[in-house]
N, C-alpha and C positions, 0 to 999 in steps of 0.2 A: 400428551393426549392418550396415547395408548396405556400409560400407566394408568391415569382415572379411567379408561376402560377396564381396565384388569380390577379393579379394586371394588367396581359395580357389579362384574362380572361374582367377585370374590363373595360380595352381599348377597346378592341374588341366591346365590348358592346356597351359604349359611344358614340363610331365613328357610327358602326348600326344605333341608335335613331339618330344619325345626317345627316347623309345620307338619311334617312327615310322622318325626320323631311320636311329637304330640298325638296325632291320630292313632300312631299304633298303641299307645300308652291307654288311648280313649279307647279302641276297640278291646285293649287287653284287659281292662277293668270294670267293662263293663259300662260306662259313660253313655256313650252312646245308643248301645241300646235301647236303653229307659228310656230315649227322646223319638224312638223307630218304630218302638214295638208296643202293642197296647199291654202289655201282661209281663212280669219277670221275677222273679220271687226276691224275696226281701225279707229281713228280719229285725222286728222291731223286740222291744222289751218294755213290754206294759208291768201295770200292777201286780199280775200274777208271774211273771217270769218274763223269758223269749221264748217266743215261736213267729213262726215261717208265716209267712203270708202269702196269696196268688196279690200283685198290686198291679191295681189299674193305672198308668202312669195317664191317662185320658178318660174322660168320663165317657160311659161306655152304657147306653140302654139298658138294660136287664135284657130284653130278650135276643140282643146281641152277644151278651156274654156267653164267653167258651164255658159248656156246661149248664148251657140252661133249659136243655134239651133232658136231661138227667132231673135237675132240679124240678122242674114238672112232674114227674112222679113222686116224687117226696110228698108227704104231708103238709099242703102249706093252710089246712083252715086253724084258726084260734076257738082249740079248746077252752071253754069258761067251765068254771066249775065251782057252785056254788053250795056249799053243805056235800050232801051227795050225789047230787047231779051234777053231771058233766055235760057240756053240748058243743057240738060243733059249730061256728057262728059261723055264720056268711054277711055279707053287708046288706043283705033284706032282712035278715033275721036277727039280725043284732036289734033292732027297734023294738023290737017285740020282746027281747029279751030284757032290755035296760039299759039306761043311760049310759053305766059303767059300760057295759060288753061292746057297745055303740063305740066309745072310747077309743078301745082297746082294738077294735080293730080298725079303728082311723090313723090308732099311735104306728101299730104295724104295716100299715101301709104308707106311711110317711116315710118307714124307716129302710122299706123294698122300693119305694122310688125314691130313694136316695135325695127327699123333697128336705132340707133342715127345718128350712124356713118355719114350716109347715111343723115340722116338730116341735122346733124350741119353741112355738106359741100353744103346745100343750102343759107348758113349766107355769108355774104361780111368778108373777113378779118379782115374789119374796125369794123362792130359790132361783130363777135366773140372777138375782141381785148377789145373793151368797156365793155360786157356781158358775155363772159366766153362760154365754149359749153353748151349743154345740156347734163345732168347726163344721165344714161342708164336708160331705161325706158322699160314695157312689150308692148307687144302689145297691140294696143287700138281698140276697138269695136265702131267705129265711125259711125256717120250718119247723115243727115238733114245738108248736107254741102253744104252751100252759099257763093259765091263767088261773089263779084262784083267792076267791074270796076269803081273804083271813078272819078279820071283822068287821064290825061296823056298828056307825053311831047317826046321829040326825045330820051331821055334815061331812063326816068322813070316811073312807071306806082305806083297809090295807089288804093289800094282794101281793101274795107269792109269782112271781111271774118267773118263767124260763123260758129259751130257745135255742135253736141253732142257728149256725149261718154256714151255707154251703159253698164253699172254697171262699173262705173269709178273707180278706185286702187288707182287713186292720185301718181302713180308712172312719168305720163307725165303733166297730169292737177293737182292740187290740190287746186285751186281757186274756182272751180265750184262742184259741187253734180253729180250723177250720173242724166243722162235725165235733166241736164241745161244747159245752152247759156248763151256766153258772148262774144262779140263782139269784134274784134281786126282787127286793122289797122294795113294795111301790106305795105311799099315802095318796089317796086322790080324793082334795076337795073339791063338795059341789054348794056354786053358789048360783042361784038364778037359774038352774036349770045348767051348768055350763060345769064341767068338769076339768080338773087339773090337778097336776103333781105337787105336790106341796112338799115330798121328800119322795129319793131314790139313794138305795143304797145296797149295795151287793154283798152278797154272803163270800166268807173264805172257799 
């Protein structure tokens, strides 16, 4: 009897120092962090390279975000800019400007309430069917956003679009660093009054 004590005694043990083991191996590597903390940087490697990202390990409001106290000052209306005029839209005055700038800043605020849903139904059938949706993404801290009317024909219009993203997560972008630009050409056909991407495709 006292032997199969000792030998329970001996298990008991073992498991402990393993369990132990474990956690310190999880705290030394970082594991569990990312399950405690909402924010902890990370590095992916998108199309253009690596770079570092702040990553939300929880979805996290925007106006909860570390940093959005800063991000309020930035620039966040959508410059349009058509020929030679430029304008700052706001979402009353987008109507007044045109369908497209209407758009444009419905795409970008789909893309700061971290809404997919809501975006991927600004894609044409035809390219979500080539390209797939976009994965669920947080909200993004966007700003210094440019819009420009390249050309246009009776059903389609292409636009040079740029932005930032302010302490980027890489959960929407992960091409770009936090406070970079990179340039993307946008097709947006309109049918019936109703606008869509029909191609997106980014510059080197």
């Amino acid at each position: 009897m006292k032997m199969k004590n000792k030998k329970i005694k001996k298990g008991v043990v073992i498991w402990t120092a393993l369990f132990i083991t474990v956690g310190a191996a999880a705290l030394l590597f970082g594991i569990l962090p990312r399950f405690v903390s909402n924010e902890v940087g990370r590095t992916v490697t998108g199309s253009g390279g690596a770079y570092d990202f702040f990553y939300d390990v929880q979805y996290v409001p925007l106006e909860e975000q570390e940093g959005y106290s800063e991000y309020l000052e930035l620039d966040r209306y959508v410059h349009y800019k058509n020929g030679a005029q430029s304008i700052a839209v706001t979402e009353e005055s987008a109507s007044r400007i045109g369908e497209e700038a209407s758009f444009f800043v419905s795409y970008f605020d789909a893309v700061i309430s971290g809404d997919a849903e809501r975006y991927n139904s600004m894609f044409s059938d035809a390219y979500l069917e080539a390209h797939g949706e976009k994965s669920a993404f947080t909200p993004q801290m966007v700003y210094d956003i440019e819009v420009e009317r390249i050309s246009s024909d009776s059903d389609a219009d292409v636009f040079f679009v740029s932005y930032r993203i302010f302490r980027n997560n890489g959960t929407f972008r992960n091409d770009i660093y936090s406070d970079a630009s990179r340039k993307v050409q946008i097709i947006l056909e309109r049918s019936d009054g109703v606008c869509k991407i029909s191609d997106l495709k980014y510059f080197v």
